[in-house]
C-alpha positions in Angstrom: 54.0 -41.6 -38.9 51.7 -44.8 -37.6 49.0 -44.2 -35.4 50.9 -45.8 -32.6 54.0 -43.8 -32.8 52.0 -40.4 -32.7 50.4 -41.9 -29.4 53.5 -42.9 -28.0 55.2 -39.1 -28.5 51.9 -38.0 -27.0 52.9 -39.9 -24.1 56.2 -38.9 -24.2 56.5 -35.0 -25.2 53.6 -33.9 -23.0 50.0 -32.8 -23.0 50.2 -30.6 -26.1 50.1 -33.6 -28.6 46.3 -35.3 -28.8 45.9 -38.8 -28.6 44.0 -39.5 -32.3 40.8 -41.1 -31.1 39.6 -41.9 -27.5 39.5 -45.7 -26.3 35.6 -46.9 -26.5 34.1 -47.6 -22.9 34.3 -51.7 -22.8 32.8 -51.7 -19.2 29.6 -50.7 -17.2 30.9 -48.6 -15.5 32.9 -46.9 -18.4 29.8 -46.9 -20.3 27.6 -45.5 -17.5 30.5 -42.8 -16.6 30.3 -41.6 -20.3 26.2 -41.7 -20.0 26.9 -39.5 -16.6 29.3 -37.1 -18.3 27.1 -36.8 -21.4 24.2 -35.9 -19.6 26.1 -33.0 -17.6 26.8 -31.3 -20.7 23.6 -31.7 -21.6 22.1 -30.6 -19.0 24.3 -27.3 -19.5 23.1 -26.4 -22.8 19.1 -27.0 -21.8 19.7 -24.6 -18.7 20.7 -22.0 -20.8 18.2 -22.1 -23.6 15.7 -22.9 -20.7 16.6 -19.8 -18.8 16.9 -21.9 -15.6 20.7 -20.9 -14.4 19.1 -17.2 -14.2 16.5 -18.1 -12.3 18.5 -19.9 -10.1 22.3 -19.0 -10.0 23.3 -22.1 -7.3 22.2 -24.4 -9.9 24.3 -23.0 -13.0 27.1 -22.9 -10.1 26.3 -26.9 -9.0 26.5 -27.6 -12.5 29.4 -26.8 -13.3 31.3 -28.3 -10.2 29.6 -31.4 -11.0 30.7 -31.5 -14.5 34.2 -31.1 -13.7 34.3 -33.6 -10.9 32.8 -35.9 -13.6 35.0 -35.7 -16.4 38.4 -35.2 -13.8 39.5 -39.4 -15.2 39.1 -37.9 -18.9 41.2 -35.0 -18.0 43.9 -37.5 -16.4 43.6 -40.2 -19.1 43.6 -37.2 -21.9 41.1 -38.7 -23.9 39.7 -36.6 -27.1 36.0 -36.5 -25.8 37.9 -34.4 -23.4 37.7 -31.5 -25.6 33.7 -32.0 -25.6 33.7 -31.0 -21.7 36.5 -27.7 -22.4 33.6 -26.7 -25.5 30.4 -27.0 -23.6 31.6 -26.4 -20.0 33.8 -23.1 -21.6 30.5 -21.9 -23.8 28.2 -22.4 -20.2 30.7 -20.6 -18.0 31.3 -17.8 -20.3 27.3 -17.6 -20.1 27.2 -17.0 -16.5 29.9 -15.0 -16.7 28.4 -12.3 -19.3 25.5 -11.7 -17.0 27.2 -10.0 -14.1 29.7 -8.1 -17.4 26.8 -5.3 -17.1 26.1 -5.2 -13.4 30.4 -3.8 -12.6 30.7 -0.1 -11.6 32.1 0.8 -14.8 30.1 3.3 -16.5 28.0 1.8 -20.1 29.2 3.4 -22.9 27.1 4.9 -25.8 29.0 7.5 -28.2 32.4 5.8 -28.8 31.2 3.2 -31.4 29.1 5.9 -33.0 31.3 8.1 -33.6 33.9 5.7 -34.8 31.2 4.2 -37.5 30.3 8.3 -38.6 34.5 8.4 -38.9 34.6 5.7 -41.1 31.4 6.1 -43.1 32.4 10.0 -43.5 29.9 11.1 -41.2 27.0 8.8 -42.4 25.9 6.3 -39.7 25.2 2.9 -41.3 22.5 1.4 -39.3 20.6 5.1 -39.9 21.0 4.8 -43.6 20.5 1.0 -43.9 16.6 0.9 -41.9 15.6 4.3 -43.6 16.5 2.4 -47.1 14.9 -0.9 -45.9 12.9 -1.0 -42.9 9.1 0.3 -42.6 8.3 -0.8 -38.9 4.1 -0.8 -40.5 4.9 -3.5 -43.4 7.8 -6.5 -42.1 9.4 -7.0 -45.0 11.5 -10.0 -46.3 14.4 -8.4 -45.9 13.8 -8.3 -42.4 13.1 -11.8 -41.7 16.0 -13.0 -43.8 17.8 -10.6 -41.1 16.5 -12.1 -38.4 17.0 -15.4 -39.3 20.7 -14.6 -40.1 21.3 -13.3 -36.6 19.6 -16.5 -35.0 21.8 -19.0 -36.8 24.3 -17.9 -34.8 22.4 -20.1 -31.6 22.6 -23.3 -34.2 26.0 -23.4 -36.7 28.8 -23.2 -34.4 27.1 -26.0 -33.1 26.2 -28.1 -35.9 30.0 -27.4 -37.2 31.6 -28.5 -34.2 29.6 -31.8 -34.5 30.4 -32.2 -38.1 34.0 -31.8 -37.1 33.8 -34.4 -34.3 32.5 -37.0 -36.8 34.5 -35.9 -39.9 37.9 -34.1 -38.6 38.3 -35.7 -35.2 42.0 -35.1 -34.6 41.2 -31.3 -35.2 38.5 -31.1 -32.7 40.7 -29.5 -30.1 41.7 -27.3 -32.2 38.4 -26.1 -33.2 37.0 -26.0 -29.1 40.4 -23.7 -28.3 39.2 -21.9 -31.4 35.4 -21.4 -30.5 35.8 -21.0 -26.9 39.1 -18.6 -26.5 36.8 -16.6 -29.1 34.1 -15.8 -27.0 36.1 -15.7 -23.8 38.7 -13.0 -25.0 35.3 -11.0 -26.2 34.0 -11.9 -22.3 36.8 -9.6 -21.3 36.1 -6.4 -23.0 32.3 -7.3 -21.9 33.7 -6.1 -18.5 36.2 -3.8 -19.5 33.9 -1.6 -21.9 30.2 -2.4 -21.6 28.7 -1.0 -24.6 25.5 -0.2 -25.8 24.4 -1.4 -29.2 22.2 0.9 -31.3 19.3 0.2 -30.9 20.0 0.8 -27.2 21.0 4.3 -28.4 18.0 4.8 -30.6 15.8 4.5 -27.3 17.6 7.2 -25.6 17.8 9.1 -28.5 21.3 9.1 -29.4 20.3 7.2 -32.6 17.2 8.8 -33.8 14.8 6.4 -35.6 16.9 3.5 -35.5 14.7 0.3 -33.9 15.4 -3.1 -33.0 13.5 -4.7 -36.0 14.2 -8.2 -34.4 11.1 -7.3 -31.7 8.9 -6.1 -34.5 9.9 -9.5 -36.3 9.6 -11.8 -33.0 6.2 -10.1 -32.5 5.1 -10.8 -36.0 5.4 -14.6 -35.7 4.9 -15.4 -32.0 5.4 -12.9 -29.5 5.3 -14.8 -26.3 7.5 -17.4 -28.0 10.5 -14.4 -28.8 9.7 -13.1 -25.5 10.9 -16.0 -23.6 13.8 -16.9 -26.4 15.0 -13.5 -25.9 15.0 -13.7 -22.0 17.4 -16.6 -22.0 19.9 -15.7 -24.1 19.8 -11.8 -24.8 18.3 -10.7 -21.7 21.3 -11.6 -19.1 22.9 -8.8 -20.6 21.6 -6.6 -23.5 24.3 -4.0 -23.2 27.2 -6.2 -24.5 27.5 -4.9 -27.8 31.5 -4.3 -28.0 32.6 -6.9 -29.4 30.4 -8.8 -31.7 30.5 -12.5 -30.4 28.1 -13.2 -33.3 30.9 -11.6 -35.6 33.8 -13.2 -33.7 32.8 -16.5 -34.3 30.9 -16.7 -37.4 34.9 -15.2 -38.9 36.2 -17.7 -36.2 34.3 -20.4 -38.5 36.4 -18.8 -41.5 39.4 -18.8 -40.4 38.9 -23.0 -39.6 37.8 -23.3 -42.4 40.4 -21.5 -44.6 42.7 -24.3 -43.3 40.6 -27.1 -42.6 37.6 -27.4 -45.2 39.3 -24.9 -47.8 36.7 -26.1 -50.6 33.7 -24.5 -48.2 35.7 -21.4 -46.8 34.4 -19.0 -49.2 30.6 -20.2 -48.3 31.8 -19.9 -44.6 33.1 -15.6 -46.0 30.0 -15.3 -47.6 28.3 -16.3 -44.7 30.2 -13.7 -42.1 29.8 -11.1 -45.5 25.9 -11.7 -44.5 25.5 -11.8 -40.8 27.7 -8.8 -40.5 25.0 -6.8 -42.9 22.7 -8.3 -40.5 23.9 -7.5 -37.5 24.2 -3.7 -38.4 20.6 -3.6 -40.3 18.8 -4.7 -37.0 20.7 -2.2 -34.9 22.3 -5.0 -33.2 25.7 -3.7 -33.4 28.1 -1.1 -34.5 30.3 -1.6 -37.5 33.2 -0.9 -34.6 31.9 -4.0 -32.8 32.0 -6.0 -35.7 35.9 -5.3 -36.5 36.6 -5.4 -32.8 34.8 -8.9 -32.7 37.0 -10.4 -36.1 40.2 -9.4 -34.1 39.3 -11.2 -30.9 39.1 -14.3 -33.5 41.9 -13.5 -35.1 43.8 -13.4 -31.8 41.7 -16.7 -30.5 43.3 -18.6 -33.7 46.4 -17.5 -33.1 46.2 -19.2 -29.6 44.5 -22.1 -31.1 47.3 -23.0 -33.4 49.8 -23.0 -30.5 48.4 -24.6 -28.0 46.4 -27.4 -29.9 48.4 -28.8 -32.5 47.1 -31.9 -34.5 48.9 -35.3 -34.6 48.8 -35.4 -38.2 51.3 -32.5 -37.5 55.3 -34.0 -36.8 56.5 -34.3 -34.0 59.8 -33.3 -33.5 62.3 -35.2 -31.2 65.1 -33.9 -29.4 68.5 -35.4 -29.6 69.1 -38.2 -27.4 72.0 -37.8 -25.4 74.4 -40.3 -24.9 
């Protein structure tokens, strides 16, 4: 099927079928609304990593309602960038949203997840066994920084994937946003529903005992003030959102795309959720639990992304017409 004739059952069959690329600005004013839109998302992502919508929730708020009264003529005219403003808008309001997931009157939980992970480790806790093995909080180790930086690529590939796709795989860039964003958004529910603590939380209360949170003895090694203020924008708006694993749901979300979309790299993208899942549980980030809980809410999210954001490249089937 020609380009043309997948536009025109776009236009025909409805909202579900993407148009293949989005028409170029040719005008000022095109060009300056795209400039305007661009810098909105923008703006976004350097409030978050900037800390500035916690400081001042009216502006995450005015952000957001400007965004969306600036890309309302994408939304009409369906173009792909579209999808840019459902990514980044979707990743800042799920943001804002996971900050007040802790402050509900719904009680933090603590025990569940450990005593699931001592179920299925026949009564051995993993995060126990893995820092007594590994971690000696007087001597950082290599081990521990490799950890560390495993968990912090988490803040950069989704990213840097979802660009590469844009450039490389454009038609499948809805796809990939529905993917990414219904991931974290589904694990944004069971932030409210369960708020749970993650083990280092209950080594500090002493429901763990001797398990730290090596990533503050490896921030402090390198630059302390600079991990301090990382750490308050983007762990700090809510430290007890543990169940599920967003950094597990979509590093496996990643796998999943890539199983269909870039099979030749899919088993570097497994190898690389194989790793930040060891990761995640050596710095007493999260419980095994959250980690399976987290690949299900992926699971789920590509389930949804398949039906609701098909590809062109995909046929379209006509209906009969009647005489």
């Amino acid at each position: 099927m020609s380009v043309a004739a997948e536009t025109a059952a776009y236009r025909r069959w409805g909202p579900l079928r993407i148009p293949p690329l989005p028409d170029p600005p040719s005008t000022l004013s095109g060009r300056l609304l795209l400039g305007g839109q661009a810098a909105l998302l923008l703006a976004m992502t350097l409030s978050v990593a900037t800390r500035t919508w916690q400081d001042h929730i009216w502006f995450g708020l005015l952000l957001i309602g400007a965004t969306a009264i600036a890309w309302l003529p994408e939304l009409r005219h369906r173009r792909l960038r579209t999808w840019w403003f459902v990514y980044v808008a979707g990743i800042f309001v799920y943001t804002l949203l996971r900050a007040f997931a802790d402050e509900t009157d719904i009680p933090v939980r603590v025990g569940y997840p450990i005593a699931f992970d001592r179920w299925l480790f026949l009564g051995t806790d993993p995060t126990v066994w893995l820092q007594r093995q590994l971690f000696d909080p007087r001597e950082i180790g290599l081990a521990d920084y490799l950890a560390v930086a495993t968990h912090w690529s988490f803040f950069i590939t989704p990213h840097a994937v979802a660009i590469g796709v844009f450039l490389l795989q454009r038609r499948h860039f809805p796809r990939f946003a529905v993917l990414v964003v219904g991931t974290m958004w589904l694990g944004l529910v069971l932030f409210f529903i369960v708020p749970t603590a993650p083990p280092w939380f209950a080594g500090e209360i002493g429901q763990l005992a001797g398990v730290r949170r090596i990533m503050d003895y490896v921030g402090g090694s390198i630059h302390g003030s600079a991990y301090s203020s990382l750490y308050a924008a983007l762990g700090e708006p809510n430290s007890v959102a543990a169940m599920p694993s967003i950094h597990m749901a979509v590093t496996f979300a990643l796998y999943l795309w890539a199983r269909r979309h870039l099979p030749r790299l899919a088993g570097w993208f497994l190898a690389y959720t194989a790793v930040m899942a060891l990761a995640l549980v050596y710095l007493g980030e999260h419980y095994v639990a959250d980690l399976i809980v987290g690949m299900a809410c992926a699971l789920a999210a590509w389930a949804i992304a398949l039906k609701v954001a098909p590809e062109l490249s995909e046929p379209v089937t006509q209906p009969a017409d009647r005489g």
